[in-house]
C-alpha positions as CSV (number, residue, x, y, z in Angstrom):
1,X,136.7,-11.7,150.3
2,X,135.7,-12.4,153.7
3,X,134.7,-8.6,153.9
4,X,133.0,-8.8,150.5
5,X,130.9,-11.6,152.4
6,X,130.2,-9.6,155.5
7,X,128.8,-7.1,154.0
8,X,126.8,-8.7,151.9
9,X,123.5,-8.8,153.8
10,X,123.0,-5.0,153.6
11,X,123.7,-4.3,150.2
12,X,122.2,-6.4,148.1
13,X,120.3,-5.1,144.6
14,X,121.0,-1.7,143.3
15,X,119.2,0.0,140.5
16,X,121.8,2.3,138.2
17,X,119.7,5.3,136.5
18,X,121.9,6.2,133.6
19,X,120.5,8.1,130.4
20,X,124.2,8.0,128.0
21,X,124.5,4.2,129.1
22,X,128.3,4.1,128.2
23,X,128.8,2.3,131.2
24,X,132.1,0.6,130.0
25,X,133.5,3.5,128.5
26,X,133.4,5.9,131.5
27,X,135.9,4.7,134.1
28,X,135.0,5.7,137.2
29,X,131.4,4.5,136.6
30,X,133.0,0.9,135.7
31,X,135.2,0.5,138.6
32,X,132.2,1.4,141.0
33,X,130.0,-1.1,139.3
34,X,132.9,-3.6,139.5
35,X,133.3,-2.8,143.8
36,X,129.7,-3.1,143.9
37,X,129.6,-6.8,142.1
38,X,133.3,-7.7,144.2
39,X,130.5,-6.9,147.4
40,X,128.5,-9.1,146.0
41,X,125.5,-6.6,145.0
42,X,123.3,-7.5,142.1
43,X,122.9,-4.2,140.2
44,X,120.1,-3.7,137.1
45,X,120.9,-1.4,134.9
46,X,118.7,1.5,133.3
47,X,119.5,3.1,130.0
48,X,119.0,4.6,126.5
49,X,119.9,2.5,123.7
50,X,122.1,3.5,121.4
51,X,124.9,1.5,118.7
52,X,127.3,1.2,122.2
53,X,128.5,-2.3,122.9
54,X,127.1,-3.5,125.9
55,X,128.7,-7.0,126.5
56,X,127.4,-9.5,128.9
57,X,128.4,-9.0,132.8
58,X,127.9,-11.1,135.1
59,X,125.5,-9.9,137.9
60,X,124.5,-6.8,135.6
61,X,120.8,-6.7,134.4
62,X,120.3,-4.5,131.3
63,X,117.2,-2.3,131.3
64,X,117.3,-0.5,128.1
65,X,115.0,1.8,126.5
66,X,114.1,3.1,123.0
67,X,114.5,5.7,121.4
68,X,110.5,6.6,121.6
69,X,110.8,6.4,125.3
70,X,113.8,8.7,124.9
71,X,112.2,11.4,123.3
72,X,109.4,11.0,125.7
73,X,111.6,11.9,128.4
74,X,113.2,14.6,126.2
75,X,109.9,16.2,126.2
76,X,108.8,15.5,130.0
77,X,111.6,16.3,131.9
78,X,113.7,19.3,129.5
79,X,110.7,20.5,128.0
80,X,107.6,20.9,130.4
81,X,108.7,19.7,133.6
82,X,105.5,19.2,134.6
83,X,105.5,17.1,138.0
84,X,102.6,14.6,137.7
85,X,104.0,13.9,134.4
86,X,107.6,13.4,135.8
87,X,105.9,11.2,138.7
88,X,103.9,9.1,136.5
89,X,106.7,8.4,134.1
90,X,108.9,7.2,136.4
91,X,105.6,5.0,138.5
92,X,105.0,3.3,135.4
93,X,108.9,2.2,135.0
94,X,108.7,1.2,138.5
95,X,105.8,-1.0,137.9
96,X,106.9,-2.5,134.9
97,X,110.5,-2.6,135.4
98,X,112.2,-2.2,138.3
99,X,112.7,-5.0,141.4
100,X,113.2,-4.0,145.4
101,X,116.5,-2.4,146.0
102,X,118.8,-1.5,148.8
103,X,119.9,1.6,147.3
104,X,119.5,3.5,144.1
105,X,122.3,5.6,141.8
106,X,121.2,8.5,139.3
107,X,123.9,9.8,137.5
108,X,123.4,13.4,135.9
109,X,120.4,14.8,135.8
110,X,117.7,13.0,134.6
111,X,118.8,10.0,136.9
112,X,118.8,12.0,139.4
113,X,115.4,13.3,139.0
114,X,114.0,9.7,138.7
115,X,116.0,8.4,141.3
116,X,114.5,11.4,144.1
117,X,111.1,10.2,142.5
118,X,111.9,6.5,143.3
119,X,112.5,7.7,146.7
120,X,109.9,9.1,147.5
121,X,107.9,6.1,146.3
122,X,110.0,3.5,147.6
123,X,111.0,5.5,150.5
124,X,114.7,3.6,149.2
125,X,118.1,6.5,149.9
126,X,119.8,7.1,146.5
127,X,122.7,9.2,145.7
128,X,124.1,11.0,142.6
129,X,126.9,10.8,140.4
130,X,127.6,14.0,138.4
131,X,129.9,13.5,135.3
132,X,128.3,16.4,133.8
133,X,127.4,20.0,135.0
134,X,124.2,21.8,133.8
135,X,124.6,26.1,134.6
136,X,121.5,27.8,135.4
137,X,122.6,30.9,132.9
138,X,123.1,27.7,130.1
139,X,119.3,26.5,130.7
140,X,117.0,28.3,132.7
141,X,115.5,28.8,136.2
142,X,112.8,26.6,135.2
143,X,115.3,23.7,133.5
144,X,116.9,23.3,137.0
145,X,114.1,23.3,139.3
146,X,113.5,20.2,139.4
147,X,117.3,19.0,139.4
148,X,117.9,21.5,142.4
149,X,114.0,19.4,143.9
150,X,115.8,16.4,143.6
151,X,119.1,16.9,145.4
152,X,117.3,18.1,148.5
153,X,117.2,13.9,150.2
154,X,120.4,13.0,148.4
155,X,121.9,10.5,150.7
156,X,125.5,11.7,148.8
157,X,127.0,12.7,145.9
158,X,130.0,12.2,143.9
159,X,131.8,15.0,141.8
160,X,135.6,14.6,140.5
161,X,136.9,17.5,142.7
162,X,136.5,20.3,144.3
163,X,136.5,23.0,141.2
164,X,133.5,20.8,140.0
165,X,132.4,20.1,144.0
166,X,131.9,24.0,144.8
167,X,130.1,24.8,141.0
168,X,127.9,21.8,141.5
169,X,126.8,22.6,144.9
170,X,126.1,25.9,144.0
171,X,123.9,25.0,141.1
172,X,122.2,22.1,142.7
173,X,122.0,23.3,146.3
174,X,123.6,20.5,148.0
175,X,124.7,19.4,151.4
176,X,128.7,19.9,151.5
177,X,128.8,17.2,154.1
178,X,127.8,14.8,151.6
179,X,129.6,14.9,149.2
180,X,132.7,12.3,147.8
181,X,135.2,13.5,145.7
182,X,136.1,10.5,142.9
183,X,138.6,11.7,139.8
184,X,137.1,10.3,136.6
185,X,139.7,7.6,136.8
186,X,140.0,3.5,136.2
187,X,141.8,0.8,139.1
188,X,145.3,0.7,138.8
189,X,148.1,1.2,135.9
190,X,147.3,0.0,132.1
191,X,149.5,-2.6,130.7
192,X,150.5,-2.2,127.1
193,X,149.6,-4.8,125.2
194,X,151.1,-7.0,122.7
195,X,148.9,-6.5,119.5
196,X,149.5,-2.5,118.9
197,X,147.3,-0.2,116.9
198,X,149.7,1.6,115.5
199,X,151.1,-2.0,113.6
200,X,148.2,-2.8,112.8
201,X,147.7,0.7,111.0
202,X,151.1,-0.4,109.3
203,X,153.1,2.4,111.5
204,X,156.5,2.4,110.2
205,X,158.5,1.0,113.7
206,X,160.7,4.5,113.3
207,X,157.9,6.7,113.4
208,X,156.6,8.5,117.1
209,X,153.0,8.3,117.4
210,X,150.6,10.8,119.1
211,X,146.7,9.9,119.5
212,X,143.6,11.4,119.8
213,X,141.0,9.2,121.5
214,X,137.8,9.7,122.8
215,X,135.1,11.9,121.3
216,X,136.1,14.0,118.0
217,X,133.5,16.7,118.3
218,X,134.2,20.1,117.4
219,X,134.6,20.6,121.3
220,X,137.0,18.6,120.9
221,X,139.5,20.6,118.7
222,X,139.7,17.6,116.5
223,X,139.7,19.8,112.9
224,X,142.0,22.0,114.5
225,X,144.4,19.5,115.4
226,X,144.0,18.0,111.9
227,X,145.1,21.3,110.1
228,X,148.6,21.2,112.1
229,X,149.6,17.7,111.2
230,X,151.4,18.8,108.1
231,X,154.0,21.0,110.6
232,X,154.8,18.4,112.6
233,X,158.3,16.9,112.9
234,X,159.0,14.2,110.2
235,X,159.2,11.5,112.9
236,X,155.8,12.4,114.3
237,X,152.8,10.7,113.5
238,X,148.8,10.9,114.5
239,X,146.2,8.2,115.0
240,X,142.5,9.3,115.4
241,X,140.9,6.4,118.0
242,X,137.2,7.6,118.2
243,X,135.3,6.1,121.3
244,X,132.7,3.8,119.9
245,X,134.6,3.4,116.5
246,X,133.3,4.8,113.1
247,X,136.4,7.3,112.8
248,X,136.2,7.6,109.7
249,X,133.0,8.0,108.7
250,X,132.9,10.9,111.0
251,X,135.3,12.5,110.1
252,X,135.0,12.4,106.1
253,X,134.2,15.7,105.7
254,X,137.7,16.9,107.3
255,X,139.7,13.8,106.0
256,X,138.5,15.1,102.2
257,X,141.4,18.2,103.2
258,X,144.2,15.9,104.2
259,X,143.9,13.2,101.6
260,X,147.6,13.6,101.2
261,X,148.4,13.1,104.5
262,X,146.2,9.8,105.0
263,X,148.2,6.6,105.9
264,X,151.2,8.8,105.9
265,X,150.9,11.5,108.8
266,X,147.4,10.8,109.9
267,X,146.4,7.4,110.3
268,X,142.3,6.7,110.9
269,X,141.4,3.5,113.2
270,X,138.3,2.3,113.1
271,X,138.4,0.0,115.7
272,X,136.5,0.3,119.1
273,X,137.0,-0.9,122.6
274,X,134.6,-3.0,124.2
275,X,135.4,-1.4,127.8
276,X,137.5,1.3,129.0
277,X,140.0,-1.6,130.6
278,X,140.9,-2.9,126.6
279,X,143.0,0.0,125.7
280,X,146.2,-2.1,125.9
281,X,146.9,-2.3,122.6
282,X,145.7,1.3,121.8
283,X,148.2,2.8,123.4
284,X,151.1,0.3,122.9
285,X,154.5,2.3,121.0
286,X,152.4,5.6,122.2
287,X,154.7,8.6,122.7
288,X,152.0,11.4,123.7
289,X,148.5,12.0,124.2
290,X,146.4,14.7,123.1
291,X,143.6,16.2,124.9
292,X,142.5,19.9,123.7
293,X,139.0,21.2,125.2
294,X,137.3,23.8,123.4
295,X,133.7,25.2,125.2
296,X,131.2,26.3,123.4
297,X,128.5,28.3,125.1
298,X,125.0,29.0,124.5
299,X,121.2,27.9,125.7
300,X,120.7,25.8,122.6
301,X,120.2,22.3,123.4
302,X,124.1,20.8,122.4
303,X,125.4,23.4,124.2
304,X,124.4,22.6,128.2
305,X,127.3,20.6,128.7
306,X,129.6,22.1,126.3
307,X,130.5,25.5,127.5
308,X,130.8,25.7,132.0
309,X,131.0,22.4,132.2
310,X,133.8,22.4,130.3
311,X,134.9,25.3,131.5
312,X,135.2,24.3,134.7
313,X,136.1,21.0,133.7
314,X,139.1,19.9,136.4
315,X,139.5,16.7,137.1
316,X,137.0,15.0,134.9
317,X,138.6,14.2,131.7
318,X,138.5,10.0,131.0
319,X,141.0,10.9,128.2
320,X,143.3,12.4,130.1
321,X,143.1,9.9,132.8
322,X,143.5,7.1,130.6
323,X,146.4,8.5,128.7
324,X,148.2,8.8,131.8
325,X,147.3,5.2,133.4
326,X,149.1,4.3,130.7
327,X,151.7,6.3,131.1
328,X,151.4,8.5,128.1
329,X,152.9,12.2,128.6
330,X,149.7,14.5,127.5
331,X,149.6,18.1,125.7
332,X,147.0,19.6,126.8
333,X,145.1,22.8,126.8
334,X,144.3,25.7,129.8
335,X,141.0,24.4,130.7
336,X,140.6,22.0,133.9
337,X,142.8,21.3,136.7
338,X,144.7,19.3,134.6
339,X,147.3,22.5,133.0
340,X,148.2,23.3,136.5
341,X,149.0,19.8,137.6
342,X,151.3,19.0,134.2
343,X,153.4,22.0,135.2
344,X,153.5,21.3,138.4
345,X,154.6,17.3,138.3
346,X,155.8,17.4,134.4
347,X,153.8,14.7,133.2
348,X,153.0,16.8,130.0
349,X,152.8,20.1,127.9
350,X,150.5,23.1,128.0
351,X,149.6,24.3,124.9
352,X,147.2,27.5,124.0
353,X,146.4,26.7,120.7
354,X,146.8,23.1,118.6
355,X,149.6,25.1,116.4
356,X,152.0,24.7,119.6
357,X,151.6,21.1,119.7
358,X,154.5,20.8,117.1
359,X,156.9,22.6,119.9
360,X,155.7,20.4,122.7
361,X,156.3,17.2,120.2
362,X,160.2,18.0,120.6
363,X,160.2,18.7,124.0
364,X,159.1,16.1,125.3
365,X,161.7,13.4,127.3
366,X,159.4,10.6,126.6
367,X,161.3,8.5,129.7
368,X,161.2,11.4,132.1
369,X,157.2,12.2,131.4
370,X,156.5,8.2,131.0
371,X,157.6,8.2,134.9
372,X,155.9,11.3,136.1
373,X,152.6,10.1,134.6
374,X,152.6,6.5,135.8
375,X,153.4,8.3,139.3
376,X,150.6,11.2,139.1
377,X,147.9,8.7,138.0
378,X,149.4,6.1,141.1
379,X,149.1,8.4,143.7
380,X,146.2,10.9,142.7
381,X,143.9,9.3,140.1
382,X,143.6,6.0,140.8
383,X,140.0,4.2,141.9
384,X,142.3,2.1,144.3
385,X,142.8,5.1,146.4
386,X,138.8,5.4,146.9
387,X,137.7,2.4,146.8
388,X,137.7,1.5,150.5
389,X,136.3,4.8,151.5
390,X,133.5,4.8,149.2
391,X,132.3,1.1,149.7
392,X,132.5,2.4,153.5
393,X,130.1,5.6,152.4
394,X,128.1,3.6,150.7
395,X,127.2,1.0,153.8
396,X,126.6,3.8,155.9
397,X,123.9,5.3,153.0
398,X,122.5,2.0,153.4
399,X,122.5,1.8,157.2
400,X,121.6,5.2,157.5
401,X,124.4,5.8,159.8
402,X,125.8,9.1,157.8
């Protein structure tokens, strides 16, 4: 604590630019906020609305905007990309909004485009968090412009390795020297916790339990997995856990083909964590953890992060991360960094296509994989590793000593 103090004087307010505003949901994101507030930094942040849960936080100030405002943007900065436009957007927010800050954070690309605005306004360093890549050859020349503008005075950046590191600062033109590699990853092991999902589903206690989590998108190969349920072993199970709840009535088209199956094979929760931390009791009695990736390319609007972004996806999969901080073997497709490493250190099956999940369902020695997952996520995932080095980066940005 007596650091946290020292360091208090330079750091003080930050200002978090942050379109999807699923700041408890997306773990790395979480645990930097949470080494921010430990510093004793008050942070406001700026975001889009939506039906996410956005709890109180101590030392958090919540800036959201509506969806007018949204599509404002939308048309501003992915339609015209006009630059007095793009500077008078973000003046006006300034002016109406936003405080004196000692650093500011744009994640993606339209906080990073507001944030090198704010800079140049404020004359304040900001740096960029990428948890998504946007191509060139998925937009347009045009489209990126003004991202590629924007990383020019970026004081760092943070990408989840170097696969997503070396496509990123291609795409973006960015200084190498600047950049800070942070796996899309939460602080320390899960515990399991005492009030499971699966009992609460009324999971027969005999019964081995996969999960899907996260989003169910068709990028998601949720469908797909659906269809193969039926093939399964007898003494395998699956519970759909969709992020921000609603399972269900998402997936009520798909469920109408598996109405035998329901609360039998396939079991639907509806529930919904407040934060990414409150996955205790999801993954309580969980035996594996699926986490198939499908892209999907094409310039159309839903597909700029859908097809080389997840191509080239490596190390920044939350589900995947999760699942294993918790000590849940994974199956798991070829795309990512994440195929290689399970081979290598046998923390989970690699699958081509979801009708191989079956085979991987009897392979896996549940005690064996348990370990090699706890240990993976211990000594290469974990925020904990970082921490200390990025608080350290993150003084320097602010003393302008890197």
């Amino acid at each position: 604590m007596r650091e946290a103090s020292q360091h208090h004087n330079t750091l003080k307010r930050i200002l978090i630019l942050h379109k999807e505003g699923n700041l408890f949901n997306n773990p790395s994101l979480k645990c930097i906020v949470d080494l921010l507030l430990y510093h004793g930094c008050a942070i406001d942040y700026r975001y889009s609305a939506s039906d996410i849960t956005m709890p109180y936080y101590e030392g958090v100030r919540y800036l959201p905007y509506g969806p007018w405002l949204r599509r404002l943007k939308y048309v501003i900065f992915g339609n015209y990309y006009f630059k007095p436009f793009v500077f008078l957007s973000v003046l006006t927010e300034k002016i109406a909004y936003y405080k004196n800050y000692d650093l500011i954070i744009g994640i993606d690309r339209l906080g990073l485009i507001e944030a090198s605005v704010l800079n140049k306004i404020t004359r304040v360093p900001y740096i960029f968090i990428s948890f998504e890549i946007l191509f060139e050859d998925e937009t347009s020349s045009r489209f990126k412009l003004l991202e590629k503008e924007a990383s020019h005075n970026v004081a760092m950046w943070l990408v989840q390795d170097q696969v997503r590191a070396a496509q990123l600062q291609h795409e973006n033109l960015l200084n190498l020297s600047k950049q800070f590699l942070l796996p899309l990853a939460s602080a320390g092991l899960g515990m399991p916790g005492n009030d499971r999902l699966r009992d609460r589903l009324g999971i027969p206690k005999d019964k081995k339990v996969a999960i899907v989590i996260g989003s169910i998108s068709k990028w998601a190969m949720t469908s797909q997995i659906l269809k193969c349920v039926a093939d399964w072993p007898d003494e395998w199970v699956l519970i759909i856990h969709a992020r921000y709840g609603q399972t269900r009535e998402m997936l009520s088209r798909e469920l109408d083909n598996f109405e035998n199956l329901l609360d039998h094979k396939i079991f639907i929760s509806n529930a919904a964590s407040d934060m990414v931390d409150d996955m205790g009791s999801v993954f309580a009695g969980i035996s594996a953890g699926l986490a198939l990736y499908q892209p999907e390319y094409g310039k159309d609007s839903n597909g700029h992060y859908l097809g080389m972004n997840l191509q080239h996806l490596g190390l920044a999969s939350g589900k995947i991360s999760t699942y294993l901080r918790y000590g849940i073997p994974v199956i798991i497709n070829e795309v990512g960094l994440y195929a290689d490493e399970a081979r290598k250190f046998r923390f989970g099956c690699v699958v081509e296509r979801p009708e191989q999940i079956k085979d991987c369902l009897n392979e896996i020695r549940h005690e064996e994989y348990h370990h090699a997952a706890e240990n993976y996520y211990a000594n290469k995932l974990d925020f904990n590793i970082y921490r200390e080095n990025l608080w350290s980066r993150l003084q320097s940005v602010v003393d302008n000593t890197y």
